[in-house]
N, C-alpha and C positions, 0 to 999 in steps of 0.2 A: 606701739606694741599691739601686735594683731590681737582681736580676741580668741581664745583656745575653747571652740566649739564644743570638744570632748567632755569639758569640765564641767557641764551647764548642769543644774539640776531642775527636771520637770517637772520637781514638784512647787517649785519658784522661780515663776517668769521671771522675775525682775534680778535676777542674782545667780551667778554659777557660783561654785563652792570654792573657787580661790578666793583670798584675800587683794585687798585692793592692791598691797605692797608690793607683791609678784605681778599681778596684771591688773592693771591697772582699769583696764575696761572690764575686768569681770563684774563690775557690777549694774550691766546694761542685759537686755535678753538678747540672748543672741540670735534669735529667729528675723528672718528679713520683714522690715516695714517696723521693727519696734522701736517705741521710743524709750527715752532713758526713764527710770523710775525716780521722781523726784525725792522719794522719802529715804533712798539710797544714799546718792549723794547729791552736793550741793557743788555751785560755782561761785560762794560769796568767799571764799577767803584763797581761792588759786587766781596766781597770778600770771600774765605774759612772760615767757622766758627765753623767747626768741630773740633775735637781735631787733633792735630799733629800728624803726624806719617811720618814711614820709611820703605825703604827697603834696606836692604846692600846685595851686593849681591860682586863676585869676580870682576865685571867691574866696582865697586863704590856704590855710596851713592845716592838712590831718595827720598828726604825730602820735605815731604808737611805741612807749619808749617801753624798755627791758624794765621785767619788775611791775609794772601797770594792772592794776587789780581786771580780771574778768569783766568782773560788775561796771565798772569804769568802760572800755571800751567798747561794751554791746550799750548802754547808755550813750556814748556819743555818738555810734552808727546811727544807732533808732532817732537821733537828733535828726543826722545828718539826709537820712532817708527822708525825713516829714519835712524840712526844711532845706534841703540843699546845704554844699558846702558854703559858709560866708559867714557875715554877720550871726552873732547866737551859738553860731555851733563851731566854727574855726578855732584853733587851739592860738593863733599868733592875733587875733581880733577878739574883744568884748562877746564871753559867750556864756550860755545858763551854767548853772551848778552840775557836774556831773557825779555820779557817787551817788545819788540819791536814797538812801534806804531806811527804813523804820528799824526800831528797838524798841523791847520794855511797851510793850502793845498790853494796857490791861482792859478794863470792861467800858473808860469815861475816856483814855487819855493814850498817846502813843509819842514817842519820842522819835523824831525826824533828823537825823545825821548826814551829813553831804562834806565833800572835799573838790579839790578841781573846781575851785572857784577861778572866776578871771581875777587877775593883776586889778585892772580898770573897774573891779564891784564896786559900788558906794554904798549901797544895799539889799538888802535880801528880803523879799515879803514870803509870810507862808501860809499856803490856802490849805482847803480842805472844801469838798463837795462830798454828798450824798452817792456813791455810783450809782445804785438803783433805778432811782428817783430825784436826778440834778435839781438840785434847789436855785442851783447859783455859786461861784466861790465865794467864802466867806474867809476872808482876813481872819488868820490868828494871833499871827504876830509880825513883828517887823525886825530886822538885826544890822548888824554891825558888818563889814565885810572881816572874813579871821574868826566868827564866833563858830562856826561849823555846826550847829545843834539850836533845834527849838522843841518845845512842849507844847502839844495841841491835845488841851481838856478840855470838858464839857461833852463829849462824843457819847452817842446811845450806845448802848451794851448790846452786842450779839449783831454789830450792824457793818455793812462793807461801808468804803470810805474811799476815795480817791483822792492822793494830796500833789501839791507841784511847789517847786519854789520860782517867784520870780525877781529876777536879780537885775536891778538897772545898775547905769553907769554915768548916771546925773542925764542924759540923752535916749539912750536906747533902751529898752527893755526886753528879756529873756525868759523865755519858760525854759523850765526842766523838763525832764519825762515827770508823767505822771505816774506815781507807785501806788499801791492799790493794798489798803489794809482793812482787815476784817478784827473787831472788837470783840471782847471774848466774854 
């Protein structure tokens, strides 16, 4: 659905005065070169609704099935882009956790949720760096393949933080994207 230009209100770049129900895009500015407003809306809970599809190529398999959270697929792109299709990032080969996202973010501690684990996980380690000022990754935990969630406390208050999981399969080992949390 096209955006309805007419509707826009100048006194709020970021929003014409439909509802999102009716059109859907009225909540982007409609003026050329704008970008979306993030505090508008979000892409963590809309999913792919297209038909399925694939690509097989000699580095593996890129499958984007009906139903596939947002967050999930720009996550295996950004994989697939830093790393090419293969090992790590193919959906039919041993590859990182995708889904990657925090919850429950307080002043010491932030809760790290992930799904789109490989078949082949044996484990999952969870870092955490400094963004600022890289210290180094520092181990916080280690899990189970199927636990889907770790707890990283002890974190400074009011501080940015970059975290990854990485995931072997008793031989290989995988990074995730790194997600980027700020302590409150």
């Amino acid at each position: 659905m096209a955006c309805n230009c007419s509707k826009c209100n100048p006194n709020k770049p970021c929003g014409c005065a439909d509802s999102a129900l009716h059109t859907p895009c009225s909540y982007t500015d409609c003026s050329i070169g704008s970008e979306r407003c993030e505090d508008i809306q979000c892409a963590e809970c809309v999913s792919y609704c297209g038909t399925s599809f694939q690509i097989q190529t000699e580095g593996g398999l890129l499958k984007i099935e009906q139903g596939e959270r947002l967050d999930m697929i720009i996550q295996k792109f950004a994989l697939m882009i830093a790393n090419g299709l293969g090992s790590c990032t193919a959906d039919d080969l041993f590859h990182a956790p995708y889904n990657v996202y925090a919850t429950n973010i307080t002043n010491t501690a932030v809760t790290i949720l992930w799904n789109g684990e490989s078949t082949l996980t044996t484990v999952i380690d969870v870092y955490y760096d400094l963004l600022s000022a890289p210290v180094g990754w520092t181990l916080s935990s280690t899990v189970a393949p199927g636990v889907l969630t770790a707890q990283i406390s002890g974190l400074a208050p009011t501080t940015a933080y970059k975290i990854k999981l990485e995931a072997t399969d008793g031989v290989s080992i995988c990074d995730s994207v790194e997600i980027i949390i700020t302590t409150i």
